[in-house]
TISEVO-379292 format. One record per atom (N, C-alpha, C): residue number from 1; residue in one letter; atom name; x, y, z. Coordinates in Angstrom, 1 decimal. Example, Ala and Ser with C-alpha at 12.3 -4.5 7.8 and 13.67 -1.06 7.14 Angstrom:
# residues 2
> 1 / a / N / 13.2 / -5.7 / 7.8
> 1 / a / CA / 12.3 / -4.5 / 7.8
> 1 / a / C / 13.2 / -3.3 / 7.8
> 2 / s / N / 12.8 / -2.2 / 7.1
> 2 / s / CA / 13.7 / -1.1 / 7.1
> 2 / s / C / 12.9 / 0.0 / 7.9
This chain:
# residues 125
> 1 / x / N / 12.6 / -13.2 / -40.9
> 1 / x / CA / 12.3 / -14.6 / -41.2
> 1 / x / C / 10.8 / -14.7 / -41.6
> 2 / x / N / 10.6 / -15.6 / -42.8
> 2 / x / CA / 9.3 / -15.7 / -43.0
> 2 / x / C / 8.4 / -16.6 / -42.3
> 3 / x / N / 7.7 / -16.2 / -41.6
> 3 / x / CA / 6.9 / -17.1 / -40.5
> 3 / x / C / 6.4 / -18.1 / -40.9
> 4 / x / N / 6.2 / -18.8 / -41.9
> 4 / x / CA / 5.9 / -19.9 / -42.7
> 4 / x / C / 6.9 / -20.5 / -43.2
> 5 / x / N / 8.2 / -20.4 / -42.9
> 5 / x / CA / 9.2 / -21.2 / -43.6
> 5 / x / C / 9.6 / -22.5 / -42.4
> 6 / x / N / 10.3 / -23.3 / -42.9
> 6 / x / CA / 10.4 / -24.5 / -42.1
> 6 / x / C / 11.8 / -24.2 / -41.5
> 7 / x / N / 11.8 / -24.1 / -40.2
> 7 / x / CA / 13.3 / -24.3 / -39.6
> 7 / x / C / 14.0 / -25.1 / -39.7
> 8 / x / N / 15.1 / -25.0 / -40.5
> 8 / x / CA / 16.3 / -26.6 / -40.6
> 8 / x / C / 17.8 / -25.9 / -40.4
> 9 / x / N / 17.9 / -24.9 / -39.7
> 9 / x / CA / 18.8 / -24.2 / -39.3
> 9 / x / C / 18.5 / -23.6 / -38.1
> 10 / x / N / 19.9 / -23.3 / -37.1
> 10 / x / CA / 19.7 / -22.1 / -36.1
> 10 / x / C / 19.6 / -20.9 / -36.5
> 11 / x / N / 20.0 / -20.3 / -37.7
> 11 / x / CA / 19.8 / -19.5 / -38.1
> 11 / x / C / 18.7 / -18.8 / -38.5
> 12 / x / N / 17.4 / -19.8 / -39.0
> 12 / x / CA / 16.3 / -19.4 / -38.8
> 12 / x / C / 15.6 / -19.4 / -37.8
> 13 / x / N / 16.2 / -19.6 / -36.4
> 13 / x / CA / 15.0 / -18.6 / -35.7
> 13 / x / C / 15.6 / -17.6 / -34.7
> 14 / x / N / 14.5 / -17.3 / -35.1
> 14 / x / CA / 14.0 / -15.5 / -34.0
> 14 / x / C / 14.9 / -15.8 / -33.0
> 15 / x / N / 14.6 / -16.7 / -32.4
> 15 / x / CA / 15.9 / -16.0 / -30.8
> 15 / x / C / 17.2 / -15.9 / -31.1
> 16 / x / N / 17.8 / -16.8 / -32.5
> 16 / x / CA / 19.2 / -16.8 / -32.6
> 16 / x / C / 19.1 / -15.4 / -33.5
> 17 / x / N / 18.2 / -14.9 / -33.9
> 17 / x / CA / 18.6 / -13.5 / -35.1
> 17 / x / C / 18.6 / -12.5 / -34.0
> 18 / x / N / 17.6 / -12.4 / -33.0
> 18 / x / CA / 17.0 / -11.8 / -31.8
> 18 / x / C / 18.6 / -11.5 / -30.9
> 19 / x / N / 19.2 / -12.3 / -30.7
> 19 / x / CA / 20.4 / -12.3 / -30.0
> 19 / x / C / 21.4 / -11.6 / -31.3
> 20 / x / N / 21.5 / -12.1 / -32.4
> 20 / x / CA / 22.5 / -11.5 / -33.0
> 20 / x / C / 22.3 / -9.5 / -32.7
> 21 / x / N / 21.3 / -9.4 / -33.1
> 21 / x / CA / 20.4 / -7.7 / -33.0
> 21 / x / C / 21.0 / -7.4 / -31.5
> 22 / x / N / 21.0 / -8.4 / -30.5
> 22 / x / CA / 21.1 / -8.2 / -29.3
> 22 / x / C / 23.0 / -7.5 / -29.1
> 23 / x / N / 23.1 / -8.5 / -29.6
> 23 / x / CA / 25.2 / -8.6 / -29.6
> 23 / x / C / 25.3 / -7.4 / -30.7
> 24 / x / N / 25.1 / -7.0 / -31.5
> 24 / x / CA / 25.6 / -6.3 / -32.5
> 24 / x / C / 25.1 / -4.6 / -31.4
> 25 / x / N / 24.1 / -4.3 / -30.9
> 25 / x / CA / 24.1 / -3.1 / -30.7
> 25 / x / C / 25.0 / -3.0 / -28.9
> 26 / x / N / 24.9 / -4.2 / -28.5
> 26 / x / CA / 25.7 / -4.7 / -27.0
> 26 / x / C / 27.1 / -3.9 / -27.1
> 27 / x / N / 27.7 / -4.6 / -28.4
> 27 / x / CA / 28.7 / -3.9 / -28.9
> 27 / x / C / 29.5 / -3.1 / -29.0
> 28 / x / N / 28.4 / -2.5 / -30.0
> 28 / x / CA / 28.4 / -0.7 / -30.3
> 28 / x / C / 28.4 / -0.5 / -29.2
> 29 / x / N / 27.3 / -0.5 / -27.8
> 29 / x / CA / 27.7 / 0.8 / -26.7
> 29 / x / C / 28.9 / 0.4 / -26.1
> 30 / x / N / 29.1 / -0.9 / -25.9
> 30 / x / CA / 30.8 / -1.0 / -25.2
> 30 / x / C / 31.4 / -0.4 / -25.8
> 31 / x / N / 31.7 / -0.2 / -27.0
> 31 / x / CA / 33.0 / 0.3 / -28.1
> 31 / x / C / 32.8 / 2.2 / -27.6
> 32 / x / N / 31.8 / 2.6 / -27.2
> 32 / x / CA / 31.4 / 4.5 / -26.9
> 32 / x / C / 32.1 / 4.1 / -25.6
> 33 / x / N / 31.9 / 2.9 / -24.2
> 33 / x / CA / 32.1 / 3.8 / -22.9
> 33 / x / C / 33.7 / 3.6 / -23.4
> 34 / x / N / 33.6 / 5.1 / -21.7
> 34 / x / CA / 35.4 / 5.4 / -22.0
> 34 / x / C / 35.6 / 4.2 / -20.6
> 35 / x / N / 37.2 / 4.2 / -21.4
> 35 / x / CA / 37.7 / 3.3 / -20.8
> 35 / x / C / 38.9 / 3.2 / -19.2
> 36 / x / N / 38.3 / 3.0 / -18.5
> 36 / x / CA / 39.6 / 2.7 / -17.4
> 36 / x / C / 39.5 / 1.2 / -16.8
> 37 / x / N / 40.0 / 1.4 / -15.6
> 37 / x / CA / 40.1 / -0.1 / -15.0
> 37 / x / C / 38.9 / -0.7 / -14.5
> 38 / x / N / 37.6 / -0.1 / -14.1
> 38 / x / CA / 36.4 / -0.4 / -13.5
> 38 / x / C / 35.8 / -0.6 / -14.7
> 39 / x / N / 35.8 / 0.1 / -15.8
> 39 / x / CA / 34.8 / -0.1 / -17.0
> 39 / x / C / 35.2 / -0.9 / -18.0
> 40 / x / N / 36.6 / -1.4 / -17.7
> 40 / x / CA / 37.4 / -3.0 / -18.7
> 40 / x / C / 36.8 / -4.2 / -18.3
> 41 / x / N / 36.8 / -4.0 / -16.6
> 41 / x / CA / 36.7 / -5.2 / -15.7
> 41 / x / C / 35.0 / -5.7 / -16.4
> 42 / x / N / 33.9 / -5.1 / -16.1
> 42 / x / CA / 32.7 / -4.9 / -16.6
> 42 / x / C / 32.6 / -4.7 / -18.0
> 43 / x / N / 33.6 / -3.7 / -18.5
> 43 / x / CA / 33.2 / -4.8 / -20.0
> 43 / x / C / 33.3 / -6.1 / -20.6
> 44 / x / N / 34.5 / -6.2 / -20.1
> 44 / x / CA / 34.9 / -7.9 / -20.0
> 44 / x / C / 34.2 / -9.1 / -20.5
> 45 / x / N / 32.8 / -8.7 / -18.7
> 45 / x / CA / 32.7 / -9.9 / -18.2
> 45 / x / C / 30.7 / -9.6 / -19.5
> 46 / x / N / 30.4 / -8.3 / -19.7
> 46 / x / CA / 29.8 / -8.0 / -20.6
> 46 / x / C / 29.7 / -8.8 / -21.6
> 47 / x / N / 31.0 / -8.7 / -22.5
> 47 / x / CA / 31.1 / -9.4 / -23.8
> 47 / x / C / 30.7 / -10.5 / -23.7
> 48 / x / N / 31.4 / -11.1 / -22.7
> 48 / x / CA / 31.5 / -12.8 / -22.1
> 48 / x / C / 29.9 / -13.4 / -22.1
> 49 / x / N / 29.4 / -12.3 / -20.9
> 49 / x / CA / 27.8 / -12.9 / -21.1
> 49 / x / C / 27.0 / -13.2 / -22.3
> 50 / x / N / 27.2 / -11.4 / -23.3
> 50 / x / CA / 26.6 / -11.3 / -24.2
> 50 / x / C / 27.0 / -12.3 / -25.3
> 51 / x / N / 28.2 / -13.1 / -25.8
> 51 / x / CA / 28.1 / -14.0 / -26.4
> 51 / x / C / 27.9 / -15.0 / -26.3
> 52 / x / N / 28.0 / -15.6 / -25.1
> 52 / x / CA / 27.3 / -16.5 / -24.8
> 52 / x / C / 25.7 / -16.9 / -24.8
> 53 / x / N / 25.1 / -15.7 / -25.1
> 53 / x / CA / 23.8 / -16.1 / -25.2
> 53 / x / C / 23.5 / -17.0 / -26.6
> 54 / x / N / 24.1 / -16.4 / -27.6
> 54 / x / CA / 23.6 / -17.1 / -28.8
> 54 / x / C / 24.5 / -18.2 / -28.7
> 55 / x / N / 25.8 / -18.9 / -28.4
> 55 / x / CA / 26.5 / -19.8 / -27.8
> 55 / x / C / 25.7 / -21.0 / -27.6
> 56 / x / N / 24.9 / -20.7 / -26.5
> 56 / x / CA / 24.0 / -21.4 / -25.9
> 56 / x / C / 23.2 / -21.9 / -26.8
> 57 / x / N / 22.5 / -21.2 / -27.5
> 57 / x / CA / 21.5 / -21.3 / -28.6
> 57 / x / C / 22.0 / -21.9 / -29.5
> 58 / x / N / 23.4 / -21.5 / -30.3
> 58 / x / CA / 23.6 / -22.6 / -31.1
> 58 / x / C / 24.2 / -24.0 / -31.1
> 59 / x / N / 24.7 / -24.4 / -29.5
> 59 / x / CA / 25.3 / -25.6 / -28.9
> 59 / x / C / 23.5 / -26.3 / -28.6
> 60 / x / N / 22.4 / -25.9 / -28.3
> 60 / x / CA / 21.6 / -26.3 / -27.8
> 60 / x / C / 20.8 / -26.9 / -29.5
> 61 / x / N / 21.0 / -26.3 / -30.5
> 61 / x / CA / 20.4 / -26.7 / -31.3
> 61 / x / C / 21.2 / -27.5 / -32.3
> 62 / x / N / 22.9 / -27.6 / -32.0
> 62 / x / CA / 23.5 / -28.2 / -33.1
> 62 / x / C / 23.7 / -29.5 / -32.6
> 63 / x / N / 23.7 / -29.4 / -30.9
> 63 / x / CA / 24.0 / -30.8 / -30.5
> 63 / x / C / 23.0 / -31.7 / -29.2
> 64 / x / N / 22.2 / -31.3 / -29.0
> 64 / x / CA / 20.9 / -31.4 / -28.3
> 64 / x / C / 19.2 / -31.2 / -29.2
> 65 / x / N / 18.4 / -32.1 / -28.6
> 65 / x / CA / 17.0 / -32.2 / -29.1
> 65 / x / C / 16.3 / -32.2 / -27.9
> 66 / x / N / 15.0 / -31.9 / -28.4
> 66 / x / CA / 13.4 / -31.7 / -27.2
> 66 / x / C / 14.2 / -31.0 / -26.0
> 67 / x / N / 13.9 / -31.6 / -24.9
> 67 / x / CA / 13.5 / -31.2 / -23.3
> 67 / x / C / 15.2 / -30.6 / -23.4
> 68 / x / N / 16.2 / -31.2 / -23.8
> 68 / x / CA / 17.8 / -31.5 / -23.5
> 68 / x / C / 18.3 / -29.5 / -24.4
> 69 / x / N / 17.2 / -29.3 / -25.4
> 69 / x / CA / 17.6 / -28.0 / -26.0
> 69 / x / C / 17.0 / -26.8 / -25.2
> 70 / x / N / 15.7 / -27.2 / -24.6
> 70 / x / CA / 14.9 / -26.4 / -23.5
> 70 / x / C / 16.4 / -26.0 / -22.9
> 71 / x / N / 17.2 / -26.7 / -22.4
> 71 / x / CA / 17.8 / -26.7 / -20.8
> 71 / x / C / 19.0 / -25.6 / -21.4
> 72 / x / N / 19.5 / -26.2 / -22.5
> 72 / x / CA / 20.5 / -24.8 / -23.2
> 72 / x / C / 20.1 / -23.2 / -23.5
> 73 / x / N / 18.8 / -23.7 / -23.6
> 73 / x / CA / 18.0 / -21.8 / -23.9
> 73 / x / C / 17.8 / -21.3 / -22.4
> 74 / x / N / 17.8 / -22.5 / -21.5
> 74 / x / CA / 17.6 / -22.0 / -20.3
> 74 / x / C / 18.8 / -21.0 / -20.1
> 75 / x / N / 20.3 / -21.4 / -20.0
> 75 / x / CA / 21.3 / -20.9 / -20.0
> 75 / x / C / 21.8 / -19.9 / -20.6
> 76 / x / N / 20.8 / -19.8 / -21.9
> 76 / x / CA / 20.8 / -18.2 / -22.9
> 76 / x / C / 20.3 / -17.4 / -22.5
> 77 / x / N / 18.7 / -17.8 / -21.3
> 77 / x / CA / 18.1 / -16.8 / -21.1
> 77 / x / C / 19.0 / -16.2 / -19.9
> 78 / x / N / 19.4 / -17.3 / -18.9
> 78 / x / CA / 20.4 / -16.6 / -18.1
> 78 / x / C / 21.5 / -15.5 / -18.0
> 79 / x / N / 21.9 / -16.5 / -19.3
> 79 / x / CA / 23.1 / -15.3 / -19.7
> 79 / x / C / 22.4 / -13.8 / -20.3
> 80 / x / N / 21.3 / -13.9 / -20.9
> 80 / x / CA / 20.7 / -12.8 / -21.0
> 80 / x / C / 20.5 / -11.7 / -19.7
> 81 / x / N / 20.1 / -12.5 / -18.4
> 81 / x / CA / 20.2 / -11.5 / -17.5
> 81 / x / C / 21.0 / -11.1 / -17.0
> 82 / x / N / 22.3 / -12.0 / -16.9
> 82 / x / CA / 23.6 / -11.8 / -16.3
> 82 / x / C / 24.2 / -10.3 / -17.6
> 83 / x / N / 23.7 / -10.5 / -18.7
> 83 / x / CA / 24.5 / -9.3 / -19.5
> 83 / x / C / 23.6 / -7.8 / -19.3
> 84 / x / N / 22.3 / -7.9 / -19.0
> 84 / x / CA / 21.3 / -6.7 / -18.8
> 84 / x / C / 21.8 / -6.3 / -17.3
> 85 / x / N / 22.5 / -7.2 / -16.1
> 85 / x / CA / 23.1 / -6.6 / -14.9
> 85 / x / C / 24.5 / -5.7 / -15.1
> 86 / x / N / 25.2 / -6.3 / -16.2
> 86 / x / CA / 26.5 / -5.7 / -16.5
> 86 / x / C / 26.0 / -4.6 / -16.7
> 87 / x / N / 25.2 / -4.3 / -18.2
> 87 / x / CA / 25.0 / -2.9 / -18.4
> 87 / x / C / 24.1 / -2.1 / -17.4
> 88 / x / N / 23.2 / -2.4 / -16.1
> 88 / x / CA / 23.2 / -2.0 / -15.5
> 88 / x / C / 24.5 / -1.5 / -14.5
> 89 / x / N / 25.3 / -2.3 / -14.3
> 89 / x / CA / 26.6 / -2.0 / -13.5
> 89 / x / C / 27.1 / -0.1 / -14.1
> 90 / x / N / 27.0 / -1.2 / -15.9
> 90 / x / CA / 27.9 / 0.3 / -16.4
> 90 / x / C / 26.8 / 1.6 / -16.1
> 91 / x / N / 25.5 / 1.6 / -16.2
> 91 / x / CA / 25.0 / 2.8 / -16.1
> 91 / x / C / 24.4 / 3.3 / -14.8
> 92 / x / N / 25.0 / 2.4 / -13.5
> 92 / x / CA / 24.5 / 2.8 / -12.3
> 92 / x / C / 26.2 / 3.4 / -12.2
> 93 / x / N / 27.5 / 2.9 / -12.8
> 93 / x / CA / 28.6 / 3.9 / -12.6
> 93 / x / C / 29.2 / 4.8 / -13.6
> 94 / x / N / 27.7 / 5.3 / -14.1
> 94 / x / CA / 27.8 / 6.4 / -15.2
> 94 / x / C / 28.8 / 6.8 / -16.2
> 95 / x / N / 28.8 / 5.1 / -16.4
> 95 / x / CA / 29.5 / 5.0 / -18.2
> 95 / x / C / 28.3 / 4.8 / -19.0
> 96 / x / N / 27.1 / 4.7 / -18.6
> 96 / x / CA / 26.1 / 5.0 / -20.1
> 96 / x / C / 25.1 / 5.7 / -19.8
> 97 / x / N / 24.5 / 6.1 / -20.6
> 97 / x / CA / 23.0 / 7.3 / -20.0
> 97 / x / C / 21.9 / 6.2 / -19.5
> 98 / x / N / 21.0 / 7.1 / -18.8
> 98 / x / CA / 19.5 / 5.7 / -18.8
> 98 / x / C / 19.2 / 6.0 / -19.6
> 99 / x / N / 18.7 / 6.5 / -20.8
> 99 / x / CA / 18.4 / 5.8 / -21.9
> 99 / x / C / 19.4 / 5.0 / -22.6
> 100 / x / N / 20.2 / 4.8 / -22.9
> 100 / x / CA / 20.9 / 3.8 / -23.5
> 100 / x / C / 20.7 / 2.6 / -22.4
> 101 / x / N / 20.7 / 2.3 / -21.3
> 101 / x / CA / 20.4 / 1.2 / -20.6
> 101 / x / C / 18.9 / 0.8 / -20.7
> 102 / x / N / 17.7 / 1.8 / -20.2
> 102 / x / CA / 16.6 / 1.2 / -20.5
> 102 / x / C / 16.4 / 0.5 / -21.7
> 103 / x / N / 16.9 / 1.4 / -22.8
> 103 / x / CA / 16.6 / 0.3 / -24.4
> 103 / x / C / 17.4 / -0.6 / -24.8
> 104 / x / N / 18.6 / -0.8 / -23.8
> 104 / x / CA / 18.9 / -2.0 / -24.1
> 104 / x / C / 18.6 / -3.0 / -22.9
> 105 / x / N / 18.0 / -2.9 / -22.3
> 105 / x / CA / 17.3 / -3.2 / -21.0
> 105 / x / C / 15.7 / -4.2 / -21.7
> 106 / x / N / 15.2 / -3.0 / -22.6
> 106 / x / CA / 14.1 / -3.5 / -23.1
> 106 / x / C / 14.3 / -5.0 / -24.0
> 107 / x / N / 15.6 / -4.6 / -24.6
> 107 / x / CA / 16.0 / -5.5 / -25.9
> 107 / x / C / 16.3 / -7.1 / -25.0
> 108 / x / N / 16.7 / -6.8 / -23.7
> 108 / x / CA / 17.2 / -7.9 / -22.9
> 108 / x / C / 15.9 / -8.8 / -22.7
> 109 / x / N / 14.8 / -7.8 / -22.0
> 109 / x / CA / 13.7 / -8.4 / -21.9
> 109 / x / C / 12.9 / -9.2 / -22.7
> 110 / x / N / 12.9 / -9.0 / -23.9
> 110 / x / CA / 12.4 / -9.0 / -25.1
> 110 / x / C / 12.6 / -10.4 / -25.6
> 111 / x / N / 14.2 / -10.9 / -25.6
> 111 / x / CA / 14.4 / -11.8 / -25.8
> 111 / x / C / 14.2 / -12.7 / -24.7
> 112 / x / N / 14.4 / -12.2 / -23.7
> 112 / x / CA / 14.6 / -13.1 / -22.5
> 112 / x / C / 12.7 / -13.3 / -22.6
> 113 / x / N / 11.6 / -13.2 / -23.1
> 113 / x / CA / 10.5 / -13.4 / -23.3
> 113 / x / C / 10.4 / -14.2 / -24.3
> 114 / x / N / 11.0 / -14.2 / -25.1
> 114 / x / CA / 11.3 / -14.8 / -26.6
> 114 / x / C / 11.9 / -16.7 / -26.2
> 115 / x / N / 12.9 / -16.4 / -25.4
> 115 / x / CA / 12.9 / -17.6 / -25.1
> 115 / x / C / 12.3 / -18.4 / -23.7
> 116 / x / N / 12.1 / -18.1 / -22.9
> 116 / x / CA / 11.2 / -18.5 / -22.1
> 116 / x / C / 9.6 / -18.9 / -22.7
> 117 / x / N / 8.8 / -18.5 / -23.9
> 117 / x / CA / 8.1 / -18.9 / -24.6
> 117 / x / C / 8.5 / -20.3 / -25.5
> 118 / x / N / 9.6 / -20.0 / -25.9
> 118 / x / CA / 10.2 / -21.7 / -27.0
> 118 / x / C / 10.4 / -22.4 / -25.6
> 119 / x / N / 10.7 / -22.2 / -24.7
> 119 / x / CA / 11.3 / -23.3 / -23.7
> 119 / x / C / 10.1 / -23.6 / -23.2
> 120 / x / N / 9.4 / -22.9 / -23.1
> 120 / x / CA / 7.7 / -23.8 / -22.3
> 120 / x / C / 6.8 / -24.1 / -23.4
> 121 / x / N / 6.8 / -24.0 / -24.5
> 121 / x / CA / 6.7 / -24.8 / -25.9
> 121 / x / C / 7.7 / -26.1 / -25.6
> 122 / x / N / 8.2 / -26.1 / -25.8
> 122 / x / CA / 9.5 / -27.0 / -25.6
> 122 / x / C / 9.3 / -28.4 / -24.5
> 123 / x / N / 9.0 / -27.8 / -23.6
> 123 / x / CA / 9.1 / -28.3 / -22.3
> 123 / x / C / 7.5 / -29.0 / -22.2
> 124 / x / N / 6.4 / -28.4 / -22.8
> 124 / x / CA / 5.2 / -28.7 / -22.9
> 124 / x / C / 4.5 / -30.1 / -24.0
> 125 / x / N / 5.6 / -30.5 / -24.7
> 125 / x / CA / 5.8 / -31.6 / -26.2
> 125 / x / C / 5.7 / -32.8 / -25.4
């Protein structure tokens, strides 16, 4: 996105492209672990978080303004940690390497910095 362009969509910003980047690779590693009954249960609830992040983000910007959209990104950022614990789950029960968790570990943090910055912008208006 061009840092100079005017936002009149969720689509233009960074946290909702930042989440899509986030979901699209979330994805991919769910679709590699193998599968039985402990690693469905946790994918599951994986998916669940991870779409909800951008969820949040687009319910917070399509039908909320100021302080009221802060409080929806609050619950993106959440869900952002709640989905960085899942994939911890999977790679503390060695369905993913630590590297595939650290770097998506990093990607969690990343955002979850991304929005905690708009929200204290947000919150500071």
């Amino acid at each position: 996105m061009d840092n100079n362009k005017k936002i009149q969509d969720y689509r233009d910003l960074l946290i909702w492209q930042k989440a899509c980047q986030l979901i699209k690779n979330g994805l991919r590693i769910l679709k590699g672990v193998k599968k039985d009954f402990i690693s469905w249960t946790i994918i599951k609830q994986a998916v669940n978080s991870l779409l909800s992040i951008r969820a949040n983000i687009v319910e917070g910007w399509c039908g909320h303004y100021g302080k009221s959209f802060a409080s929806y990104l609050e619950i993106a950022r959440g869900s952002v940690g709640e989905t960085e614990d899942w994939f911890y789950a999977l790679f503390d029960e060695k369905y993913i390497t630590e590297e595939v968790y650290r770097n998506f570990s990093r990607d969690c943090r990343e955002l979850m910095a991304m929005l905690t910055s708009l929200i204290k912008k947000i919150r500071n208006k």
